[in-house]
C-alpha positions, 0 to 999 in steps of 0.5 A: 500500500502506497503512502498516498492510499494509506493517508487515504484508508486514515481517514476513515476512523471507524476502526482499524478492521475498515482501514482495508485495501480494494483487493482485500476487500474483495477476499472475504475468505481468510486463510487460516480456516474458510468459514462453510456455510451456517459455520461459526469460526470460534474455536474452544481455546481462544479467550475472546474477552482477551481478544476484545480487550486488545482490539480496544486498544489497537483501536485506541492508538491507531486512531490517534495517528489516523486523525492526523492528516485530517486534522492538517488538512482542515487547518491548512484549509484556515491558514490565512484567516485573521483567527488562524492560529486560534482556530488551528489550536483548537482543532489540534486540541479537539482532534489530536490532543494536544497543541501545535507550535505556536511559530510554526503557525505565526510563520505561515504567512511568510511562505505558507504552513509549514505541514512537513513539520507539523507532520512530524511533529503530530506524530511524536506528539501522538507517539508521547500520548500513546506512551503516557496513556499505555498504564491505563489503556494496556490495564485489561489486556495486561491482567488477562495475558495467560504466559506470565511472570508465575507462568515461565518460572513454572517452566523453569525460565528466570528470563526470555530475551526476545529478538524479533527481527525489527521489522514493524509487524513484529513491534507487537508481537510480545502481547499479541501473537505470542502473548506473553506478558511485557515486564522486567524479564520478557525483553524484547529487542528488534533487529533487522533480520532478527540478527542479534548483536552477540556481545550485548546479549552475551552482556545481558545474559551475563548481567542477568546470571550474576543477578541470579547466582547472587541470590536475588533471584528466588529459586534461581538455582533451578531456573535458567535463561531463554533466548528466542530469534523470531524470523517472519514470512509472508503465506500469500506473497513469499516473494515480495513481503518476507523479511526485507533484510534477507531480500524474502528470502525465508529459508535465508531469513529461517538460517540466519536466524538458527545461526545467530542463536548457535553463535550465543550459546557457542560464545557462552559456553566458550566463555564460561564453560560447557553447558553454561549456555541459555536455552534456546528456541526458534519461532517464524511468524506468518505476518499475514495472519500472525501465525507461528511456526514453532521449530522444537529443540530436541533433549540436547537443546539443538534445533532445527529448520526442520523440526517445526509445527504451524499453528495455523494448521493446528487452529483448522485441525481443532476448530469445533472440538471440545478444549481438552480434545484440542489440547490433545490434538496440539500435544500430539502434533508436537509430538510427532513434529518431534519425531519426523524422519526427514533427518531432522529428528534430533536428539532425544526429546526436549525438556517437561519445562520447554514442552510446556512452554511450546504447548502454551505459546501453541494454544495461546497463538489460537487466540491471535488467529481469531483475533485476526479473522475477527477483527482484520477479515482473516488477513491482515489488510496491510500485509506489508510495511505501513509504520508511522515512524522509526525508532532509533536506539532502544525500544520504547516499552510501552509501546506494543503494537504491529506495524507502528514504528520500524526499530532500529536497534544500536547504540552507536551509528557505525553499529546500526547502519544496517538496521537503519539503512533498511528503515530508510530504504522502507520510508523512503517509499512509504514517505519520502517519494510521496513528499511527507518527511521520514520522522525519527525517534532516538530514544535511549533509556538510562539507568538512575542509580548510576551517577550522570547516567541521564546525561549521557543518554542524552549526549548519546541522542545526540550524537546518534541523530547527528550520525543519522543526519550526516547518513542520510544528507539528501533527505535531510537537505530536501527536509525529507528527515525529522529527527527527535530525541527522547529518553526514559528511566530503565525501571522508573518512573520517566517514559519518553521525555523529549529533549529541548533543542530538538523538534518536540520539547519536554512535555 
C-alpha cells in the first residue's frame, strides 16, 4: 500500500478492521480456516474477552495517528484567516490532543504552513500520548495475558530475551501473537533480520546470571535463561513481503536466524564453560495472519529448520472440538513434529519445562488467529510495511503494537547502519517519494542509580541523530528527515521525555 492510499484508508476512523485495501476487500475468505456455510469460526481455546480487550486498544492508538492528516488538512484549509492560529489550536486540541507550535503557525504567512513539520511533529506528539496513556489503556489486556511472570518460572525460565527481527509487524508481537506478558524479564529487542548483536546479549545474559547466582533471584538455582530469534514470512506473497533484510528470502531469513542463536550459546559456553549456555528456541511468524511456526529443540537443546509445527494448521485441525480434545490434538502434533524422519529428528526429546512452554505459546497463538479473522477479515489488510515512524536506539516499552514504528536497534551509528539503512530504504517509499518527511525517534533509556547516567543518554541522542543526519544528507537537505530525541528511566518512573533543542520539547 502506497503512502498516498494509506493517508487515504486514515481517514476513515471507524476502526482499524475498515482501514482495508480494494483487493482485500474483495477476499472475504481468510486463510487460516474458510468459514462453510451456517459455520461459526470460534474455536474452544481462544479467550475472546482477551481478544476484545486488545482490539480496544489497537483501536485506541491507531486512531490517534489516523486523525492526523485530517486534522492538517482542515487547518491548512484556515491558514490565512485573521483567527488562524486560534482556530488551528483548537482543532489540534479537539482532534489530536494536544497543541501545535505556536511559530510554526505565526510563520505561515511568510511562505505558507509549514505541514512537513507539523507532520512530524503530530506524530511524536501522538507517539508521547500513546506512551503516557499505555498504564491505563494496556490495564485489561495486561491482567488477562495467560504466559506470565508465575507462568515461565513454572517452566523453569528466570528470563526470555526476545529478538524479533525489527521489522514493524513484529513491534507487537510480545502481547499479541505470542502473548506473553511485557515486564522486567520478557525483553524484547528488534533487529533487522532478527540478527542479534552477540556481545550485548552475551552482556545481558551475563548481567542477568550474576543477578541470579547472587541470590536475588528466588529459586534461581533451578531456573535458567531463554533466548528466542523470531524470523517472519509472508503465506500469500513469499516473494515480495518476507523479511526485507534477507531480500524474502525465508529459508535465508529461517538460517540466519538458527545461526545467530548457535553463535550465543557457542560464545557462552566458550566463555564460561560447557553447558553454561541459555536455552534456546526458534519461532517464524506468518505476518499475514500472525501465525507461528514453532521449530522444537530436541533433549540436547539443538534445533532445527526442520523440526517445526504451524499453528495455523493446528487452529483448522481443532476448530469445533471440545478444549481438552484440542489440547490433545496440539500435544500430539508436537509430538510427532518431534519425531519426523526427514533427518531432522534430533536428539532425544526436549525438556517437561520447554514442552510446556511450546504447548502454551501453541494454544495461546489460537487466540491471535481469531483475533485476526475477527477483527482484520482473516488477513491482515496491510500485509506489508505501513509504520508511522522509526525508532532509533532502544525500544520504547510501552509501546506494543504491529506495524507502528520500524526499530532500529544500536547504540552507536557505525553499529546500526544496517538496521537503519533498511528503515530508510522502507520510508523512503512509504514517505519520502510521496513528499511527507521520514520522522525519527532516538530514544535511549538510562539507568538512575548510576551517577550522570541521564546525561549521557542524552549526549548519546545526540550524537546518534547527528550520525543519522550526516547518513542520510539528501533527505535531510530536501527536509525529507525529522529527527527527535527522547529518553526514559530503565525501571522508573520517566517514559519518553523529549529533549529541548530538538523538534518536540519536554512535555
Amino acid at each position: 500500500m502506497t503512502t498516498r492510499k494509506r493517508l487515504h484508508a486514515l481517514r476513515r476512523e471507524a476502526s482499524p478492521a475498515a482501514i482495508t485495501s480494494p483487493e482485500v476487500a474483495a477476499t472475504p475468505d481468510h486463510p487460516a480456516y474458510v468459514i462453510g456455510s451456517g459455520e461459526m469460526c470460534e474455536h474452544a481455546l481462544v479467550d475472546r474477552d482477551l481478544n476484545r480487550l486488545l482490539f480496544d486498544y489497537e483501536r485506541t492508538v491507531r486512531l490517534r495517528f489516523a486523525r492526523i492528516v485530517d486534522v492538517l488538512k482542515r487547518i491548512s484549509a484556515h491558514q490565512h484567516d485573521e483567527n488562524f492560529i486560534e482556530r488551528a489550536q483548537q482543532l489540534a486540541r479537539e482532534h489530536l490532543g494536544f497543541d501545535l507550535p505556536t511559530q510554526v503557525l505565526k510563520d505561515a504567512w511568510v511562505c505558507g504552513l509549514d505541514l512537513s513539520t507539523l507532520h512530524s511533529r503530530c506524530i511524536f506528539s501522538s507517539l508521547k500520548l500513546s506512551v503516557d496513556n499505555a498504564p491505563t489503556e494496556q490495564i485489561g489486556w495486561r491482567q488477562r495475558l495467560p504466559l506470565d511472570e508465575d507462568f515461565l518460572r513454572s517452566c523453569g525460565y528466570h528470563t526470555v530475551d526476545i529478538s524479533p527481527c525489527s521489522d514493524g509487524r513484529l513491534q507487537g508481537i510480545g502481547a499479541y501473537a505470542l502473548r506473553f506478558l511485557p515486564g522486567p524479564n520478557v525483553r524484547v529487542k528488534g533487529y533487522a533480520g532478527a540478527l542479534f548483536n552477540v556481545e550485548a546479549n552475551m552482556s545481558d545474559w551475563a548481567e542477568r546470571e550474576v543477578k541470579r547466582l547472587s541470590g536475588a533471584m528466588v529459586d534461581g538455582d533451578r531456573l535458567n535463561f531463554l533466548k528466542i530469534a523470531v524470523y517472519h514470512f509472508s503465506s500469500s506473497s513469499p516473494d515480495n513481503h518476507g523479511c526485507a533484510a534477507h531480500n524474502s528470502n525465508d529459508n535465508q531469513a529461517t538460517q540466519a536466524a538458527l545461526e545467530r542463536l548457535y553463535e550465543l550459546r557457542a560464545a557462552i559456553e566458550r566463555t564460561f564453560g560447557a553447558g553454561a549456555g541459555p536455552d534456546v528456541l526458534l519461532i517464524g511468524v506468518d505476518t499475514d495472519l500472525d501465525a507461528l511456526r514453532i521449530h522444537l529443540p530436541d533433549g540436547l537443546g539443538e534445533l532445527s529448520a526442520h523440526r517445526y509445527f504451524e499453528t495455523a494448521q493446528i487452529y483448522r485441525d481443532t476448530l469445533g472440538l471440545s478444549p481438552d480434545a484440542a489440547r490433545t490434538h496440539i500435544a500430539e502434533t508436537v509430538a510427532v513434529a518431534e519425531g519426523i524422519g526427514d533427518g531432522s529428528q534430533g536428539t532425544g526429546r526436549m525438556h517437561e519445562g520447554m514442552l510446556r512452554l511450546v504447548l502454551a505459546l501453541a494454544e495461546a497463538n489460537l487466540s491471535q488467529i481469531e483475533y485476526v479473522i475477527k477483527h482484520h477479515t482473516g488477513r491482515y489488510a496491510t500485509i506489508g510495511h505501513d509504520e508511522q515512524y522509526i525508532i532509533a536506539g532502544e525500544k520504547l516499552r510501552p509501546l506494543q503494537l504491529r506495524n507502528l514504528f520500524y526499530l532500529a536497534h544500536l547504540n552507536t551509528m557505525e553499529e546500526g547502519a544496517p538496521d537503519m539503512d533498511v528503515g530508510i530504504d522502507i520510508f523512503t517509499k512509504l514517505n519520502a517519494s510521496h513528499g511527507l518527511p521520514v520522522p525519527v525517534l532516538v530514544h535511549f533509556e538510562y539507568d538512575a542509580r548510576v551517577p550522570k547516567s541521564r546525561e549521557r543518554a542524552i549526549a548519546r541522542g545526540r550524537r546518534v541523530r547527528d550520525a543519522i543526519e550526516a547518513r542520510y544528507p539528501d533527505l535531510a537537505a530536501r527536509g525529507l528527515l525529522n529527527c527527535a530525541i527522547a529518553v526514559s528511566e530503565r525501571g522508573g518512573d520517566e517514559r519518553c521525555t523529549f529533549i529541548a533543542d530538538d523538534p518536540v520539547g519536554d512535555h
